[in-house]
Backbone and ligand atoms as CSV (ligand in chain L), in Angstrom:
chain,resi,resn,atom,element,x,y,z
A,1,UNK,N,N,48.106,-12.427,-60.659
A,1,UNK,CA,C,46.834,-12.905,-60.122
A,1,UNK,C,C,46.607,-12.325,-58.729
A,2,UNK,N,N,45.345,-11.847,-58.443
A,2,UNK,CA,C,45.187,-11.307,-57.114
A,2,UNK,C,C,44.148,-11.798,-56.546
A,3,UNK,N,N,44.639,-12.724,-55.786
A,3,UNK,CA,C,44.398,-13.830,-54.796
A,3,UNK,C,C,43.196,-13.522,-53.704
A,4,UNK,N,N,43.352,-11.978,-53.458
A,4,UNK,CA,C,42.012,-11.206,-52.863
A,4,UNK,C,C,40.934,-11.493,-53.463
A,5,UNK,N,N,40.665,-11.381,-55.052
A,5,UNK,CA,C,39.978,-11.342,-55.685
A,5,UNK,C,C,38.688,-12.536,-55.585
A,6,UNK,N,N,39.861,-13.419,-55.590
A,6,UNK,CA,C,39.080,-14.698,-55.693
A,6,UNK,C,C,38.475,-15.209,-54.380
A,7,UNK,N,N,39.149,-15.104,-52.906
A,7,UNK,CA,C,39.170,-15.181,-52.279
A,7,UNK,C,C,37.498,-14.631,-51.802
A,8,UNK,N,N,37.288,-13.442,-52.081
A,8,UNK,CA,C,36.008,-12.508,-51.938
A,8,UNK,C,C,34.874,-13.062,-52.809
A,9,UNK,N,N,35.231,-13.787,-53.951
A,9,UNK,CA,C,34.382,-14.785,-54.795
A,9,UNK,C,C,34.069,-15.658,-54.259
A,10,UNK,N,N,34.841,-15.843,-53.718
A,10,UNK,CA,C,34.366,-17.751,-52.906
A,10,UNK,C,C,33.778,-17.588,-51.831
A,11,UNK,N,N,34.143,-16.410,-50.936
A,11,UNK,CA,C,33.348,-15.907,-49.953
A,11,UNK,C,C,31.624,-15.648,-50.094
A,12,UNK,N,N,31.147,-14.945,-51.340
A,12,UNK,CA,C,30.498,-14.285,-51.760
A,12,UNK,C,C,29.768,-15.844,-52.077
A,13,UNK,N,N,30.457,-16.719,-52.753
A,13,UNK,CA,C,29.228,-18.122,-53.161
A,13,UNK,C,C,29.183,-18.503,-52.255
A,14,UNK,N,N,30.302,-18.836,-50.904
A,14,UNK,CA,C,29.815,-19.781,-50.125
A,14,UNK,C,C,28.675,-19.367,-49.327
A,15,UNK,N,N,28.610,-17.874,-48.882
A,15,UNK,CA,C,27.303,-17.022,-48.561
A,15,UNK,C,C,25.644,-17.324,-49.373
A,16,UNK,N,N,26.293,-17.455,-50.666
A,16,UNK,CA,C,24.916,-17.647,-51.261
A,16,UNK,C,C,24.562,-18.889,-50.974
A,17,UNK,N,N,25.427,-20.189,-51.086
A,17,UNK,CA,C,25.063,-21.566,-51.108
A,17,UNK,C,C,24.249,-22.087,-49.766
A,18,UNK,N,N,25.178,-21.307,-48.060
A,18,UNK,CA,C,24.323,-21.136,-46.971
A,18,UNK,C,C,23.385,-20.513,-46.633
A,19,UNK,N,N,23.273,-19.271,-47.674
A,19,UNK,CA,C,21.959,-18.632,-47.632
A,19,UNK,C,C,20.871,-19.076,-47.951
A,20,UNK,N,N,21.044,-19.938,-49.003
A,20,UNK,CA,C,19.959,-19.812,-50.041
A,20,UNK,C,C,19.124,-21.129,-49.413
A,21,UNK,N,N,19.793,-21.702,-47.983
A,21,UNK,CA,C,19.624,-23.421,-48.332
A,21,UNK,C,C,17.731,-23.776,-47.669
A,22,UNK,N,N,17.257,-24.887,-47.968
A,22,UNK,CA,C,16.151,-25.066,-47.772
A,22,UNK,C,C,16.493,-26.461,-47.076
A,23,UNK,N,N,17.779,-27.023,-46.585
A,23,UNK,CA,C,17.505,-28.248,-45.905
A,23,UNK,C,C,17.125,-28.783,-45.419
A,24,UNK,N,N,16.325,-27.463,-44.251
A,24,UNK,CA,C,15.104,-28.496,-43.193
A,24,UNK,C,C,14.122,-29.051,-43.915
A,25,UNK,N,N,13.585,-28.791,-44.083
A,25,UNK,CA,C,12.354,-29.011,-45.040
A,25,UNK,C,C,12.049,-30.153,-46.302
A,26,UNK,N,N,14.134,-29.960,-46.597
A,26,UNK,CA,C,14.024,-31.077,-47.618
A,26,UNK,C,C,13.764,-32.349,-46.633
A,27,UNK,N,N,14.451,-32.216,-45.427
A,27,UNK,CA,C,14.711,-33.291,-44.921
A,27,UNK,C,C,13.302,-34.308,-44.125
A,28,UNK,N,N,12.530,-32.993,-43.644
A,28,UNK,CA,C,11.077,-33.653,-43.101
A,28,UNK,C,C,10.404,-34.747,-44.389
A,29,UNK,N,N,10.377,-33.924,-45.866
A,29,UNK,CA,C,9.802,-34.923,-47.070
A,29,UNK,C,C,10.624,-35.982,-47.063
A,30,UNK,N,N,11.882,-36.317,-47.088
A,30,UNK,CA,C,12.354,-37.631,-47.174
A,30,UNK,C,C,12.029,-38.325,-46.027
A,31,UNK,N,N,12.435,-38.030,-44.812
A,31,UNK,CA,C,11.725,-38.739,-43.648
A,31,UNK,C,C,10.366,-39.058,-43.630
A,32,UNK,N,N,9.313,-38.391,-44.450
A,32,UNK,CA,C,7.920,-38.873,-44.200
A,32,UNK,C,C,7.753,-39.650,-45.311
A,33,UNK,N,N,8.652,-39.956,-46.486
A,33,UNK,CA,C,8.515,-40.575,-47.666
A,33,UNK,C,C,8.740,-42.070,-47.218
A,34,UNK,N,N,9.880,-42.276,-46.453
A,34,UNK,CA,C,10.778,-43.330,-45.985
A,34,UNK,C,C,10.235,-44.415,-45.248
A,35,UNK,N,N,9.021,-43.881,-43.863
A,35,UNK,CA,C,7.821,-44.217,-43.479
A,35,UNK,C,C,6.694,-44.700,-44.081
A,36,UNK,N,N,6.718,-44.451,-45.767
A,36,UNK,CA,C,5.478,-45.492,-46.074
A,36,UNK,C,C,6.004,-45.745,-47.455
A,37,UNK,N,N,6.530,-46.994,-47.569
A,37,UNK,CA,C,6.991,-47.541,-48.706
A,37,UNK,C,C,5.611,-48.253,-49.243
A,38,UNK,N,N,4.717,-48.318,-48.862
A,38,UNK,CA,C,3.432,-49.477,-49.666
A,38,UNK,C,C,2.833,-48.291,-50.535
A,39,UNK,N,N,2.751,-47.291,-50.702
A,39,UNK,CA,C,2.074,-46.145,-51.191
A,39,UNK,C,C,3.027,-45.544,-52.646
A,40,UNK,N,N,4.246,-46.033,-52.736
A,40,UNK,CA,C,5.160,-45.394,-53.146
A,40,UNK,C,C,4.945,-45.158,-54.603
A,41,UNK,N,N,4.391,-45.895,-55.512
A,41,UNK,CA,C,3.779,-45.908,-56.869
A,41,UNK,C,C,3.009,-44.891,-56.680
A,42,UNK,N,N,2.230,-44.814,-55.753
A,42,UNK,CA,C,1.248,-43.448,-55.763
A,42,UNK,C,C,2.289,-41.703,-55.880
A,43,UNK,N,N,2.991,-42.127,-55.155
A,43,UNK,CA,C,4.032,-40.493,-54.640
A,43,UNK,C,C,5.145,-40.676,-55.474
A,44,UNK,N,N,5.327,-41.096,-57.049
A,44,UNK,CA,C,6.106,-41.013,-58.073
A,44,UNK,C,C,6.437,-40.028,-58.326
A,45,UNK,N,N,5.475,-38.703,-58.209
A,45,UNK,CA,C,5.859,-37.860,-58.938
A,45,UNK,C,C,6.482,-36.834,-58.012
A,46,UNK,N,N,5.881,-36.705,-56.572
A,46,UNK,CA,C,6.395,-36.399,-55.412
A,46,UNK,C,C,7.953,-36.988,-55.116
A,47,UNK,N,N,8.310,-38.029,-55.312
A,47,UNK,CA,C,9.047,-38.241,-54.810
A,47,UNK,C,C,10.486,-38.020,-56.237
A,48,UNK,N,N,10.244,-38.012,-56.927
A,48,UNK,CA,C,10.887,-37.037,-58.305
A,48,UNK,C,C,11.140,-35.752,-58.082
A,49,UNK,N,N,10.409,-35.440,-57.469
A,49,UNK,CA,C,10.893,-33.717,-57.313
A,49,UNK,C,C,11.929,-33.646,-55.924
A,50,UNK,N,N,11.050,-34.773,-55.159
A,50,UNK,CA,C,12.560,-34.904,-54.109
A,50,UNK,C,C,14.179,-35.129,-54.755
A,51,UNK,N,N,13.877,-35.971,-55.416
A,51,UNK,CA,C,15.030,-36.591,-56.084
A,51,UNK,C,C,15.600,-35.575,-56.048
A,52,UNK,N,N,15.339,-34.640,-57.426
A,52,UNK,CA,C,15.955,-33.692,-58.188
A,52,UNK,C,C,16.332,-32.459,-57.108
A,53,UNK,N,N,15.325,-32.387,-56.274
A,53,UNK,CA,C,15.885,-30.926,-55.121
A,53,UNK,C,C,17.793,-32.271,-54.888
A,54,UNK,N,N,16.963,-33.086,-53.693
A,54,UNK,CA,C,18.671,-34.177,-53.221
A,54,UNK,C,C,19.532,-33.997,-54.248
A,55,UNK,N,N,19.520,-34.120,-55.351
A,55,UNK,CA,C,20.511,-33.763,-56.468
A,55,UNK,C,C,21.279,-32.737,-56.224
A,56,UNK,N,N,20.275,-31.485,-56.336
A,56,UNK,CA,C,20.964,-30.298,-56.207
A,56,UNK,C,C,22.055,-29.890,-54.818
A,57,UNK,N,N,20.977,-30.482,-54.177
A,57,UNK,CA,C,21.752,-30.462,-52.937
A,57,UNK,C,C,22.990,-30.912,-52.332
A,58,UNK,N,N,23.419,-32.305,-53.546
A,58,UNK,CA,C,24.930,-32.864,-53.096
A,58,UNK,C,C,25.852,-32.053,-54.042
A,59,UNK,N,N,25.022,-31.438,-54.790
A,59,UNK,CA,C,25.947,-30.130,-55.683
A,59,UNK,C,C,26.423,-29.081,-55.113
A,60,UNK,N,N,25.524,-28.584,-54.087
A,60,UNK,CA,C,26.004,-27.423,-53.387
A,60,UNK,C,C,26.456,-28.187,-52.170
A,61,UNK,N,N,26.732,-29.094,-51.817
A,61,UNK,CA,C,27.458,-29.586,-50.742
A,61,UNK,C,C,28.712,-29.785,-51.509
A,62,UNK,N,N,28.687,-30.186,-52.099
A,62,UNK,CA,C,30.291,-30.770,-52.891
A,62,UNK,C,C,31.184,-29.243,-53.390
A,63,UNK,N,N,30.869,-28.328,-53.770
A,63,UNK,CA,C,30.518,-26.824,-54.050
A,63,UNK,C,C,31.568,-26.487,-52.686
A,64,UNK,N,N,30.332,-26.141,-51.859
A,64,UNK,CA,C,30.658,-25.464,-50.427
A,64,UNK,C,C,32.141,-26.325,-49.993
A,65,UNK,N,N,32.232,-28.179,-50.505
A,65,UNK,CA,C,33.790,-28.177,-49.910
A,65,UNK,C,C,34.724,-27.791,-50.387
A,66,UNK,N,N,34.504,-27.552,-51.839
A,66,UNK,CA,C,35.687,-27.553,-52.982
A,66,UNK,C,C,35.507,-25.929,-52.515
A,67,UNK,N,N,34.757,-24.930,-52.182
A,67,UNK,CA,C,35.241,-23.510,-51.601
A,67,UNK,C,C,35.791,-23.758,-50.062
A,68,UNK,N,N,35.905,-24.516,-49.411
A,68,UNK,CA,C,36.702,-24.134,-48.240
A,68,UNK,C,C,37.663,-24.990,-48.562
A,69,UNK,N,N,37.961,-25.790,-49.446
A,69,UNK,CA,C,39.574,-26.402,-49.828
A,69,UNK,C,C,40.021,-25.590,-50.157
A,70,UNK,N,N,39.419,-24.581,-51.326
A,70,UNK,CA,C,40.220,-23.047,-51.931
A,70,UNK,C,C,40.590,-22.378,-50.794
A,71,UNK,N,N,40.022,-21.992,-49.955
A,71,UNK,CA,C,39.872,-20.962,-49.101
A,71,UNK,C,C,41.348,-21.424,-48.316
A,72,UNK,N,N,41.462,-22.675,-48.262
A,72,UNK,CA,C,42.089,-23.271,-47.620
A,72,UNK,C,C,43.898,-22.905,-48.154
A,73,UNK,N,N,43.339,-23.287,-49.271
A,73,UNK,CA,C,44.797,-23.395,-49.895
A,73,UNK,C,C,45.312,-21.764,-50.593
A,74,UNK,N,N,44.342,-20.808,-50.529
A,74,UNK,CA,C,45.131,-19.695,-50.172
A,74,UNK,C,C,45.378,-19.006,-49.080
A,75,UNK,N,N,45.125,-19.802,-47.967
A,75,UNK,CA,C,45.964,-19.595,-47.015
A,75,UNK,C,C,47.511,-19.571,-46.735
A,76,UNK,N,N,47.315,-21.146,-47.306
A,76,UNK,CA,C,48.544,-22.048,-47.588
A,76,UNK,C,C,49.627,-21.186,-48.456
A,77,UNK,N,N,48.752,-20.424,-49.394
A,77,UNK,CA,C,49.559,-19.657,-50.750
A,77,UNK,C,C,49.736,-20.453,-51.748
A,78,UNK,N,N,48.960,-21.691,-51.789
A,78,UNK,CA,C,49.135,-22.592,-52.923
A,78,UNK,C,C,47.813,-22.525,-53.832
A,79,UNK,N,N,47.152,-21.561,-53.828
A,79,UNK,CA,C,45.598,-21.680,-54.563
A,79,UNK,C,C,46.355,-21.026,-56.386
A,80,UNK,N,N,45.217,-21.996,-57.055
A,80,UNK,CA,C,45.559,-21.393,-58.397
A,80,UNK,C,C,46.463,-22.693,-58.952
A,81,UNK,N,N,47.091,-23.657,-57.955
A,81,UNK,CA,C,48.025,-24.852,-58.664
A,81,UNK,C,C,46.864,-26.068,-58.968
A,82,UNK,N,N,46.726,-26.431,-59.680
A,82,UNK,CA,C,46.597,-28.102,-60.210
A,82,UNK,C,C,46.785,-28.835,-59.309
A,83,UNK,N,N,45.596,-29.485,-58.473
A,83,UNK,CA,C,46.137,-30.601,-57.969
A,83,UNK,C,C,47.064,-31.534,-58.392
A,84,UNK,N,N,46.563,-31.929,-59.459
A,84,UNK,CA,C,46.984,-33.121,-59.828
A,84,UNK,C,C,48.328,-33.103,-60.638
A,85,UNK,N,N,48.445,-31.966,-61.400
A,85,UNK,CA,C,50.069,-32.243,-62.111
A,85,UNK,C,C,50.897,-30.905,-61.181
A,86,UNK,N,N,50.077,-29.611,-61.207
A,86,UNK,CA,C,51.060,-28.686,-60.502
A,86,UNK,C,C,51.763,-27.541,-61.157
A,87,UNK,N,N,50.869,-27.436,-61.929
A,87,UNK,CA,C,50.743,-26.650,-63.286
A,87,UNK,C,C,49.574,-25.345,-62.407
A,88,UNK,N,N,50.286,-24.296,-62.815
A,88,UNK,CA,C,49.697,-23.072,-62.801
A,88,UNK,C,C,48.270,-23.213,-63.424
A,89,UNK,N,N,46.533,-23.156,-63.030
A,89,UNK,CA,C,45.328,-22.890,-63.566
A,89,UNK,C,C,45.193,-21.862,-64.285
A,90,UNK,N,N,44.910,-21.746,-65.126
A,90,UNK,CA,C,44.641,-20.761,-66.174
A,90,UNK,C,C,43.964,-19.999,-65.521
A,91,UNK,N,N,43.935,-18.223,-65.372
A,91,UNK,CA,C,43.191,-17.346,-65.000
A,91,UNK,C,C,41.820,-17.538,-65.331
A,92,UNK,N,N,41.826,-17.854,-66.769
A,92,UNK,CA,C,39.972,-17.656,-67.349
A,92,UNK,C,C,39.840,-18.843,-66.684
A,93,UNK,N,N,40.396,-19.736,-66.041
A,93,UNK,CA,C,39.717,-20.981,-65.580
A,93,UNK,C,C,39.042,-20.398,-64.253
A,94,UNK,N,N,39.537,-20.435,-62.948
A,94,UNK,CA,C,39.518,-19.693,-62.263
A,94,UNK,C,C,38.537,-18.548,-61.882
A,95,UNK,N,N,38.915,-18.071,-63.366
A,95,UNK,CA,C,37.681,-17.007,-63.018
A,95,UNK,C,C,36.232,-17.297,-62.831
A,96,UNK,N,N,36.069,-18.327,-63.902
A,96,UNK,CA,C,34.879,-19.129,-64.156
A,96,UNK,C,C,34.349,-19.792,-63.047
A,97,UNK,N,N,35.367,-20.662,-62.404
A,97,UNK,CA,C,34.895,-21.688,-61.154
A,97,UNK,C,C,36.484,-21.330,-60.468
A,98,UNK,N,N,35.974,-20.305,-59.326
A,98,UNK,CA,C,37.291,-20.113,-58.593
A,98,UNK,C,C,37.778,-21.377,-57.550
A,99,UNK,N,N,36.486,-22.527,-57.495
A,99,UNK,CA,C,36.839,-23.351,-56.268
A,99,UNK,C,C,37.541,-24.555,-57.219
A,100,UNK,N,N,37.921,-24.706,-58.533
A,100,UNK,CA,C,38.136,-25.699,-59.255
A,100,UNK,C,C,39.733,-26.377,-58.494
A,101,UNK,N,N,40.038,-27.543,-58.544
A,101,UNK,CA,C,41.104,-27.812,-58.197
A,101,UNK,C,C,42.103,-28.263,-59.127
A,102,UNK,N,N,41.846,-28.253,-60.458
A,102,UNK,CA,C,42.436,-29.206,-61.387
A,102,UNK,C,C,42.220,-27.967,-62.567
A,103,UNK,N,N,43.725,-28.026,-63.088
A,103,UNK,CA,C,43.199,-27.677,-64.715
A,103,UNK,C,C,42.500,-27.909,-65.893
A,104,UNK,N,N,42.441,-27.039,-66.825
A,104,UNK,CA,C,41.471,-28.078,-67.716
A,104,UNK,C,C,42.176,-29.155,-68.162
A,105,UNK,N,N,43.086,-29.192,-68.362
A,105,UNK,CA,C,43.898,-30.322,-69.565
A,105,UNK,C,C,43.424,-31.865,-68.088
A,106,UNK,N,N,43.857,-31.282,-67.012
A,106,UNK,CA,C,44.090,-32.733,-66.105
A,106,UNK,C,C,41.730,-32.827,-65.872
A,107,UNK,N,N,41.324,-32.060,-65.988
A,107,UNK,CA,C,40.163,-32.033,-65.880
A,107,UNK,C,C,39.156,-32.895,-67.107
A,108,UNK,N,N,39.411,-32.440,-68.334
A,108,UNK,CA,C,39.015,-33.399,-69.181
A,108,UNK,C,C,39.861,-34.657,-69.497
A,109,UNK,N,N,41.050,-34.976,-68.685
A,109,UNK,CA,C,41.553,-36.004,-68.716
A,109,UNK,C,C,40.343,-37.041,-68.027
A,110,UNK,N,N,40.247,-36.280,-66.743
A,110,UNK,CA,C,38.964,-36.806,-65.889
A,110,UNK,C,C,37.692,-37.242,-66.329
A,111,UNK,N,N,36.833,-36.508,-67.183
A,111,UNK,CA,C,36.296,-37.010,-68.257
A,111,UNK,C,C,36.397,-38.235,-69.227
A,112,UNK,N,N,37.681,-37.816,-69.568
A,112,UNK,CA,C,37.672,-39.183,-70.815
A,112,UNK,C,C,37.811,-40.225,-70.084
L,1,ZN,ZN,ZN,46.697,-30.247,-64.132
């Protein structure tokens, strides 16, 4: 496994995730939403699309930490282990979502 590899992956998303971001902006609509609760039946549909942006947004926040925990832990020289049992991650895992911390087996454990 070459640890560069991935390393330049995670680099490369966490670039896109700070690039791409629109936070100011999200943040003025919730603040002016917050200010008039008597209207709020009216701005249903407005305030749905807020929703769904905030959604996205604790995705790429949660994202951006789980890439500087990676980042982190190949520092360390421990990237690529399973949190949770300590089991080597499968390459195709990895490859897929290089910031993952858990294998699949302990991952859909998580699930069920
Ligand atoms: Zn595991």
């Amino acid at each position: 496994m070459n640890v560069e590899t991935y390393r330049t992956a995670l680099l490369q998303k966490r670039g896109e995730l700070l690039g791409g971001s629109t936070a100011k902006p999200l943040q003025w609509t919730i603040e002016s939403n917050s200010g008039r609760q008597g209207d709020m039946a009216d701005q249903a549909s407005g305030n749905n699309e807020v929703h769904i942006q905030l959604k996205l947004k604790q995705t790429d926040a949660k994202i951006l930490q789980a890439i500087e925990e990676a980042l982190r832990r190949i520092e360390q020289g421990t990237y690529g282990v399973c949190r949770d049992c300590g089991e080597p991650i499968a390459e195709a895992r990895l490859n897929a979502i290089p910031w993952t911390r858990v294998c699949i087996t302990c991952k859909e454990k998580q699930n069920a």
